[in-house]
C-alpha positions in Angstrom: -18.0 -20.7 0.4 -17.1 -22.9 -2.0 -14.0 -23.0 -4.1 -11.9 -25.4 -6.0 -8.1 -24.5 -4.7 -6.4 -27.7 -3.8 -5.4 -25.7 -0.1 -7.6 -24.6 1.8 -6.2 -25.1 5.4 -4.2 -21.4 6.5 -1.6 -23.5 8.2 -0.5 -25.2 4.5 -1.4 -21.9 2.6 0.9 -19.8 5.6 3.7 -22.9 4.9 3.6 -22.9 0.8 3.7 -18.7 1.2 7.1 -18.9 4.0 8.4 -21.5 1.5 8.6 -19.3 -1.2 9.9 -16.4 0.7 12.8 -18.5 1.7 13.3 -19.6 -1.6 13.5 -15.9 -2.9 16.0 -15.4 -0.2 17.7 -18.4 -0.9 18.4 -17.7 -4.8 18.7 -14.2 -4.2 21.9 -14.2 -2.1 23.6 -16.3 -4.6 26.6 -14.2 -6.1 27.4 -16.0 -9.0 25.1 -18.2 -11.6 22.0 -17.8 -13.0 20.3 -16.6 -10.1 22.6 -13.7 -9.8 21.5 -12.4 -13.0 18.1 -13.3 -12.7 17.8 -10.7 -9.7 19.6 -7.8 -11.2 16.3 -7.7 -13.8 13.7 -8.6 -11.4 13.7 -7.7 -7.7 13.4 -10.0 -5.1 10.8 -8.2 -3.6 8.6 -8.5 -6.9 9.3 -12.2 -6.8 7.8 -12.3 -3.4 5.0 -10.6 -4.6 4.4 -12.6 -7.8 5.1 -16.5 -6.6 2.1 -16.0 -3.7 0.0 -14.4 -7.2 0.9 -17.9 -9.5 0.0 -19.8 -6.2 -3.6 -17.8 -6.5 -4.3 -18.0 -10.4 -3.1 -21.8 -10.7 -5.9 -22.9 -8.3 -3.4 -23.9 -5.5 -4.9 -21.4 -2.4 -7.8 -19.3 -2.6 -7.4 -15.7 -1.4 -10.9 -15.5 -0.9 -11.1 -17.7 1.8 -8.1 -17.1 3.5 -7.5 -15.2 6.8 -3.8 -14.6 6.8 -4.2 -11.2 5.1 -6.4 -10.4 7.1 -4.1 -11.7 10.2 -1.0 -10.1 8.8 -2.3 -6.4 7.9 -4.0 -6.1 10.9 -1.4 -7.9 13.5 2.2 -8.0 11.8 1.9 -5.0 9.7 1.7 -2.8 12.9 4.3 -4.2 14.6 6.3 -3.9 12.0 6.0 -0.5 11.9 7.1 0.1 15.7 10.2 -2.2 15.1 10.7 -0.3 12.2 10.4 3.3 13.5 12.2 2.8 17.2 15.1 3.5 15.7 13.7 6.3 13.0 15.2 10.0 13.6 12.2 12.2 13.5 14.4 15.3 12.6 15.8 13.9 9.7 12.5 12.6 8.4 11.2 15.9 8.5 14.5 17.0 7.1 13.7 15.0 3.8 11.7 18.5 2.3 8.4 19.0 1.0 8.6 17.1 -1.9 7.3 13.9 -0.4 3.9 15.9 0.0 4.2 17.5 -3.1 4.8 13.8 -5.0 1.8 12.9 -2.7 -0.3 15.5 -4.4 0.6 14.8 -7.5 -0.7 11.5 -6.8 -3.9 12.4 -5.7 -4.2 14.9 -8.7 -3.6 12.1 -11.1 -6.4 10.0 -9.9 -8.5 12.8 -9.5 -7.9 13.8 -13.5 -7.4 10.5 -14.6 -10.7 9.2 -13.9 -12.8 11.7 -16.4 -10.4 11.3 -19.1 -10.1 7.9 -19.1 -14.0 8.0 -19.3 -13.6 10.2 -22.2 -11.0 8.5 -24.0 -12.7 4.9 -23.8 -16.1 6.5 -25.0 -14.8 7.7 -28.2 -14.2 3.9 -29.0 -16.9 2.0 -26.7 -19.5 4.4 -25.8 -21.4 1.4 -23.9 -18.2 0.8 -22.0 -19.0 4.0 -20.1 -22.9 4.3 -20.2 -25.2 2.5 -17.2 -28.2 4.3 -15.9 -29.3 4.9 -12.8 -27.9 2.5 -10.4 -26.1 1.0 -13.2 -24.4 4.2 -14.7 -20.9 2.8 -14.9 -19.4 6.3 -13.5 -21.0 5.8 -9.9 -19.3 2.4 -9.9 -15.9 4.0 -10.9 -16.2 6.3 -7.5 -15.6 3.6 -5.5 -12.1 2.8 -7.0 -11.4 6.8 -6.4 -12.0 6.3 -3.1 -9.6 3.2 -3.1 -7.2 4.8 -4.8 -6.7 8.3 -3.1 -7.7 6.9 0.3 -8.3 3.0 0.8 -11.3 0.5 1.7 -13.1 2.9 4.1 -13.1 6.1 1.7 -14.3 3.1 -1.2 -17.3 2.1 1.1 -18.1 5.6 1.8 -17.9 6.0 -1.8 -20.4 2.9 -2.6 -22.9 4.3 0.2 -22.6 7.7 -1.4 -23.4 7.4 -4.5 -25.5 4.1 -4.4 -23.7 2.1 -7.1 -26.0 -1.7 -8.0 -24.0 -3.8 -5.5 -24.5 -6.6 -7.8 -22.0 -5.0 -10.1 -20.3 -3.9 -7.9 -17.3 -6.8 -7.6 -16.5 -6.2 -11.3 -15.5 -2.8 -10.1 -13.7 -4.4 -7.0 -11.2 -6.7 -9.7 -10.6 -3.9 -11.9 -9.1 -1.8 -8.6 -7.2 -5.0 -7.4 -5.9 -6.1 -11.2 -4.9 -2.8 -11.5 -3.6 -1.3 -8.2 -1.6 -4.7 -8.3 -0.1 -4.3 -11.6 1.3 -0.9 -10.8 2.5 -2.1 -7.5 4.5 -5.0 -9.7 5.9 -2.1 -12.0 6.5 0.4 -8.4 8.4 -2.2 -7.0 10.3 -3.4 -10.0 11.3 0.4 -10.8 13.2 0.1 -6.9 15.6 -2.3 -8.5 16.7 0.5 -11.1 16.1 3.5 -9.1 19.5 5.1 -9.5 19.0 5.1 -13.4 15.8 6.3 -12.4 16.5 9.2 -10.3 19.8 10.0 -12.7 17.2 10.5 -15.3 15.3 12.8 -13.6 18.2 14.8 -12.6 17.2 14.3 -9.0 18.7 14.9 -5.7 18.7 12.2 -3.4 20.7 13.4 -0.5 18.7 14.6 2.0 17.1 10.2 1.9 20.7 8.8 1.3 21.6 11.1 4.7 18.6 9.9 6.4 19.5 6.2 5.2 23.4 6.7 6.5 22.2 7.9 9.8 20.5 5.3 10.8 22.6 2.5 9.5 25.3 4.4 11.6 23.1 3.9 14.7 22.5 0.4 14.2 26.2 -0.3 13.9 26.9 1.7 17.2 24.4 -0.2 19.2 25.1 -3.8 16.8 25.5 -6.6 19.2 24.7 -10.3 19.5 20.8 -10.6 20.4 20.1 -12.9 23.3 16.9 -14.5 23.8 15.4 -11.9 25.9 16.0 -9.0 23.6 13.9 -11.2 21.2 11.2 -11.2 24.1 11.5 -7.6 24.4 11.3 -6.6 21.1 8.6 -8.6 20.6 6.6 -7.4 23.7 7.4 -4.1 22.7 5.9 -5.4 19.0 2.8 -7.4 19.8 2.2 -4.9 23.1 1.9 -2.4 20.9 -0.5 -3.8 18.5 -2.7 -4.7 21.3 -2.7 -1.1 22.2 -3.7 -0.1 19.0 -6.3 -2.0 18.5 -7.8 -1.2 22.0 -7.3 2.3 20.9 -8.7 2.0 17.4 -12.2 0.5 18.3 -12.4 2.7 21.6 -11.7 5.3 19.1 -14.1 4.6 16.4 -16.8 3.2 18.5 -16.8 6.8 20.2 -16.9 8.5 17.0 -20.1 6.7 16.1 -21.8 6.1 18.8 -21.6 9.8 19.5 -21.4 12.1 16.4 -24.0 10.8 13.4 -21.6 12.6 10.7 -18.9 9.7 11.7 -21.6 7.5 11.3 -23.3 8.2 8.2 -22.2 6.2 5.7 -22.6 9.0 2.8 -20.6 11.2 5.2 -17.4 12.5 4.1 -15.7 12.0 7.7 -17.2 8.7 7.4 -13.7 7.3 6.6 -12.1 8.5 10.1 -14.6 5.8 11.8 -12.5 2.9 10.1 -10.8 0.6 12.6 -7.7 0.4 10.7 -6.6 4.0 10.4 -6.6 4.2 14.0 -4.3 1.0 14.3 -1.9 2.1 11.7 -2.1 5.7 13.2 -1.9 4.8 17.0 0.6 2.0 16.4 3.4 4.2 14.5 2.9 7.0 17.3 4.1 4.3 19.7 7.2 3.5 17.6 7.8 7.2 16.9 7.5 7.4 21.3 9.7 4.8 21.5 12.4 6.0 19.5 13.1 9.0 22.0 13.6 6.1 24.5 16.3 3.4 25.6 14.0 1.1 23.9 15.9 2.4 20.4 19.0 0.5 21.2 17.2 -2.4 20.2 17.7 -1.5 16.6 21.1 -3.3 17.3 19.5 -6.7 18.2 17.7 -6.8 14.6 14.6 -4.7 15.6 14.3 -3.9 11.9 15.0 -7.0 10.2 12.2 -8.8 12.6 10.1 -6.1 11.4 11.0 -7.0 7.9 10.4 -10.4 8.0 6.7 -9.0 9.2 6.4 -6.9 6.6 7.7 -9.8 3.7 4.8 -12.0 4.9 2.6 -9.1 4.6 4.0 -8.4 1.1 3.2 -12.7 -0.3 -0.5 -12.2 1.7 -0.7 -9.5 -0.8 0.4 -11.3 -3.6 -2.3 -13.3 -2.7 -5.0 -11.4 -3.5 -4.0 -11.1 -7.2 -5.2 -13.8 -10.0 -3.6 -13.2 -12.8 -6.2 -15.4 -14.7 -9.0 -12.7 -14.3 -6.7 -9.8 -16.0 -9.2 -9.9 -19.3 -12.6 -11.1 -17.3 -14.0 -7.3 -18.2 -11.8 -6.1 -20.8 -13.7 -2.6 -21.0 -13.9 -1.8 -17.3 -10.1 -3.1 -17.2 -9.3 -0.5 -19.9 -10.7 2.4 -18.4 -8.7 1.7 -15.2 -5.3 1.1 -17.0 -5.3 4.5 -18.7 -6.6 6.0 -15.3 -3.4 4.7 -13.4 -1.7 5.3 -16.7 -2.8 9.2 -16.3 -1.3 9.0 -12.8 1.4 7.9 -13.8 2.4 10.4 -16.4 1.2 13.4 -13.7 3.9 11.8 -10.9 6.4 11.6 -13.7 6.1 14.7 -15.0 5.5 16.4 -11.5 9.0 14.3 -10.5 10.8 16.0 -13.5 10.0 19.2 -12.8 10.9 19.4 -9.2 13.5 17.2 -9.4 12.1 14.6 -6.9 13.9 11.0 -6.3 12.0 8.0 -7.6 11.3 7.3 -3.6 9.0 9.8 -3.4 7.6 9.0 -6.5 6.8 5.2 -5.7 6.1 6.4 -2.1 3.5 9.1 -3.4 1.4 6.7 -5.7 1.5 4.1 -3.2 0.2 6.3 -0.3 -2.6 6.7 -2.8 -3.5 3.8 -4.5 -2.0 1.3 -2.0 -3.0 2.9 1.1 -1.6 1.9 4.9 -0.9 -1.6 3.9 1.3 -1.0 0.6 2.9 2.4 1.2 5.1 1.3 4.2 6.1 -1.8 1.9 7.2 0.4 -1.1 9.2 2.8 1.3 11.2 -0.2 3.1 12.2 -1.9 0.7 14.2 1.4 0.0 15.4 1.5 3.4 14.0 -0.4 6.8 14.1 3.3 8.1 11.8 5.2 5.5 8.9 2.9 6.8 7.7 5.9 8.7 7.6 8.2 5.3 4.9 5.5 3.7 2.8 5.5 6.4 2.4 9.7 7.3 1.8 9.7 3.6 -0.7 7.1 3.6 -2.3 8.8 6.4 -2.7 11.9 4.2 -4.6 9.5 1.9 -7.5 9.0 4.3 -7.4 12.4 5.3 -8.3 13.7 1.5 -9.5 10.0 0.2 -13.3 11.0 0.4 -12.9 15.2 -0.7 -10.8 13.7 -4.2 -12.7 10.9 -4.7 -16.0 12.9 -4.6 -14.1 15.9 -6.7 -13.3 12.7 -9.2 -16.5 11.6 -9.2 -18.3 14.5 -10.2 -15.9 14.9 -12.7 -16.6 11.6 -14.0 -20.0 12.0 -14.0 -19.5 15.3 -16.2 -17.4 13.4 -18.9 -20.1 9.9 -19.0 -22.8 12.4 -19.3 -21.6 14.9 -22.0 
């Protein structure tokens, strides 16, 4: 493939990414100066977010050609999340209420909705915005960013297979869901850096997480000691065993599931989505942490379990970054339009939704990102909270595959309603 970044070679673009990341770091433990003010408006972990993106749009790496999203969503992203849960405590998680599901719903609601009337209000000012036939009809391409956005990249190919959309289109579709789904992220993740304000304003009560986020930090300081070179080992064999497990398990898994049962296998299935590789990992992996955490092995949250597993989870975080030009923001104005009032419908729904039950911003960021970010982005929103609410992104995110392909089928044929009426 050919392409005209001035890096091309994963070892420079993995070097320029940890550069940045350490620069972040750098500037944003600086207590006094410029810096210090710079970070109370933007938060660090936007900044790791966005330097990777102006790396992207300037021509200096190519996303598309690049493995280390590929290498850190599918290897450090799972062993992030057993060094992140061994030292999680189930009971409080559960503890937190049911207003992480409902937030989660309200998500899934507000993509569901959001689609038709966006459809509706973009064709009283560009009918032809909205319009395609056959193939071509614009609302089949739109189902495959429902199934993105309530599920992830399995419930969008199920989505593409289902309802046939002209593949050579259907990239077009592809930028709008990652312009978009990026964008929000940015806005998600600056919102973290005024969530008090946030959650004053919606009168909510936080307790039940700031508990959760006190009882942990209270374990690691009870176990805190000086790591030695082989807790490092440990933690990492604990880590990287891990992932090796899940991914044994994962394709054992899905290879079963198709190789047995057509309805896994049929692409315009809606169970289709459980064959995907990387449900399994994520699933199987967190299990393990979660197993873990009844074990000794949970001491190990005092040698730094957590931190290593944030230091996984910033790489994962600038690979991300990656993946957004900010140079193709206006390439397809129309199609771009229809997707920012669609996330713009899903946001008013969380908001409202949040305001009425009274529901911390966490679970509103954690809720849209379980939907529209999936496995990869939800555990990233709920950490930056706390290292220890890892575990609440990805159950959530897991319910996103679970209903990805019912909504996104729901949306479409609402969708299909509105472009046709």
């Amino acid at each position: 493939m050919e392409t005209s970044a001035l890096f091309t070679n994963d070892a420079i673009v993995f070097g320029l990414l940890m550069i940045a990341l350490g620069f972040v770091f750098y500037t944003s433990s600086q207590k006094e100066g410029f810096w210090s003010k710079f970070y109370k408006v933007v938060p660090a972990l936007l900044m790791c977010y966005l330097i990777p993106a102006i790396f992207n749009s300037v021509g200096l790496i190519d996303d598309d050609i690049s493995q280390l999203y590929f290498v850190a969503s599918r290897y450090l992203l799972p062993a992030a999340l057993v060094l992140m849960t061994l030292s999680i405590d189930l009971k409080a998680v559960f503890n937190l209420g049911p207003k992480a599901l409902i937030m989660f719903f309200a998500g899934t609601l507000g993509i569901v909705l959001g689609g038709p009337l966006a459809i509706l209000l973009i064709s009283a000012f560009s009918p032809e915005t909205v319009g395609g036939v056959g193939p071509d009809a614009v609302w089949r391409g739109l189902s495959t960013i429902a199934g993105s956005w309530i599920g992830g990249g399995a419930n969008q190919a199920a989505m593409l297979e289902i309802y046939e959309y002209n593949q050579d289109l259907y990239g077009g579709m592809v930028l709008v869901d990652i312009i978009v789904a990026n964008l929000w992220m940015a806005i998600v993740l600056m919102g973290i850096g005024k969530n008090e304000a946030i959650d004053r304003w919606l009168q909510a009560d936080n307790s039940a997480i700031e508990e959760l986020k006190v009882k942990v930090s209270s374990y690691a300081e009870s176990v805190n000691r000086i790591p030695m070179l082989p807790d490092f080992m440990i933690m990492l064999a604990l880590a990287f065993g891990a992932v090796g497990i899940a991914h044994w398990g994962a394709d054992g898994i899905s290879t079963y599931l198709t190789a047995n049962f057509d309805i896994f296998n049929d692409g315009k299935s809606a169970l289709s989505s459980f064959s995907s590789q990387f449900f399994w990992m994520i699933t199987i992996a967190t299990a393990l942490g979660i197993m873990f955490s009844f074990t000794k092995f949970k001491k190990y949250e005092g040698a730094g379990a957590s931190k290593i597993g944030s230091i996984f989870i910033y790489i994962l975080v600038a690979t991300i970054g990656m993946k957004m030009d900010l140079t193709s923001v206006f390439d397809n104005p129309g199609l771009l339009a229809i997707g920012l009032v669609w996330i713009l419908i899903h946001v008013i729904v969380l908001v409202i939704t949040a305001k009425l039950i009274k529901a911390p911003y966490f679970f509103l960021a954690v809720g849209s990102q379980a939907n529209v970010g999936g496995a990869a982005s939800a555990p990233v929103v709920a950490a930056a909270f706390h290292p220890s609410l890892a575990t609440v992104g990805v159950l959530l995110a897991v319910f996103g595959y679970v209903v990805g392909t019912y909504g996104a089928i729901l949306c479409t044929i609402l969708m299909q309603l509105a472009a046709t009426s």
